[in-house]
Kinemage of the C-alpha trace (Angstrom):
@kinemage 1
@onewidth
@group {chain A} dominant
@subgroup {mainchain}
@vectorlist {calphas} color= white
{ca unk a 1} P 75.479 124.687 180.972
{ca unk a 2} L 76.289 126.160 184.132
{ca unk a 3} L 78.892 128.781 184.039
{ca unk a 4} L 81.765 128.962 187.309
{ca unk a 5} L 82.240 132.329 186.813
{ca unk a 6} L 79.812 135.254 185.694
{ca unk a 7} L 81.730 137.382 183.739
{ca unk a 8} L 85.544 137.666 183.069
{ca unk a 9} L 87.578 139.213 185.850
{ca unk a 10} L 89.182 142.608 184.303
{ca unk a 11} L 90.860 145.670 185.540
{ca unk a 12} L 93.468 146.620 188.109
{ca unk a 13} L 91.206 146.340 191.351
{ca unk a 14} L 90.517 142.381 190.165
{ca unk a 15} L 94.282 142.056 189.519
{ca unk a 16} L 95.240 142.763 192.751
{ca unk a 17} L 92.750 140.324 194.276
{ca unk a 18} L 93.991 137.923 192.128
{ca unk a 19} L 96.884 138.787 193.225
{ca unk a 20} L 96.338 138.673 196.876
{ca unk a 21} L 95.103 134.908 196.203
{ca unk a 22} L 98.031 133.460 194.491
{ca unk a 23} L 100.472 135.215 196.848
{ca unk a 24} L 98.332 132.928 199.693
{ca unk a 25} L 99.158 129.979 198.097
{ca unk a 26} L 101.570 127.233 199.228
{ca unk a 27} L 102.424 126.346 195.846
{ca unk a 28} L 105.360 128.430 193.516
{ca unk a 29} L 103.698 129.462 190.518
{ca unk a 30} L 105.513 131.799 187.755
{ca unk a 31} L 104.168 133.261 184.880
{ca unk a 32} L 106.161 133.563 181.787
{ca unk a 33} L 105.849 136.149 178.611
{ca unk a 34} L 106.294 134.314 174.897
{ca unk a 35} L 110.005 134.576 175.005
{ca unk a 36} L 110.157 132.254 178.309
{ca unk a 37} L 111.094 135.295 180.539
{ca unk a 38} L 109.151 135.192 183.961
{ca unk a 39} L 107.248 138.324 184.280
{ca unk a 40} L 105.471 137.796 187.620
{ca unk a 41} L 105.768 135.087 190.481
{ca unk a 42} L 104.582 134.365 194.043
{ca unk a 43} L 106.720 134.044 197.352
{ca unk a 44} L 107.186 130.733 197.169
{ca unk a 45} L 107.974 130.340 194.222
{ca unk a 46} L 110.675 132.990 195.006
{ca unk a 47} L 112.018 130.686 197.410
{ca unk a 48} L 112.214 127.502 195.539
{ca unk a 49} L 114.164 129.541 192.716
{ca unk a 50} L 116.421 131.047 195.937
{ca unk a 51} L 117.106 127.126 197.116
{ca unk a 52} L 119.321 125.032 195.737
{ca unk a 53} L 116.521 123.922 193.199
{ca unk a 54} L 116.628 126.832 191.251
{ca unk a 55} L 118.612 125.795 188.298
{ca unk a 56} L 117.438 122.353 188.030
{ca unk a 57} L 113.634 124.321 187.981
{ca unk a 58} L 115.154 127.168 185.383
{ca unk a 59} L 116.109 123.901 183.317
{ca unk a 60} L 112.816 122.107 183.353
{ca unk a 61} L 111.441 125.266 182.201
{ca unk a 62} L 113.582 125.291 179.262
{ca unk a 63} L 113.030 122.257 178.338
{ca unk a 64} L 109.027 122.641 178.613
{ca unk a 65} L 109.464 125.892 176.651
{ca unk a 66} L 111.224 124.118 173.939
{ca unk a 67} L 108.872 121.877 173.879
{ca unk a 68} L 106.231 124.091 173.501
{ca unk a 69} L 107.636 125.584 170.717
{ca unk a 70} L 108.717 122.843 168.608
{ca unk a 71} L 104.852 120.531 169.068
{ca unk a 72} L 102.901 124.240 168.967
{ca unk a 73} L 101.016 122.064 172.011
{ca unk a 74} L 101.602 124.282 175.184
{ca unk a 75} L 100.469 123.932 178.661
């Protein structure tokens, strides 16, 4: 089996190049801690939550949260 990536990317230096990468993309992503609060996020993510989108995006995030928790199944 052929393995994408050599070895697991660790330590501050890879962070920030991970970093880098999902601040480049054109897509909002968030990342949340166990209690649902969002820890870290890109730019435009910032923005969507900024628009007029932002609570109907804080409420789907509830809702997938919830539903997390209640079927154990997460995404």
């Amino acid at each position: 089996m052929t393995r994408l990536l050599p070895q697991r990317v660790e330590g501050s230096s890879n962070d920030d190049a991970f970093r880098s990468l999902i601040d480049a993309l054109p897509v909002g992503l968030m990342w949340l801690d166990e209690a649902g609060d969002v820890t870290h996020w890109n730019d435009p993510a910032e923005a969507l939550m900024a628009s007029g989108a932002g609570p109907r995006i804080e409420q789907l995030i509830a809702r997938l949260l919830e539903a997390c928790r209640t079927t154990r199944t997460c995404i």
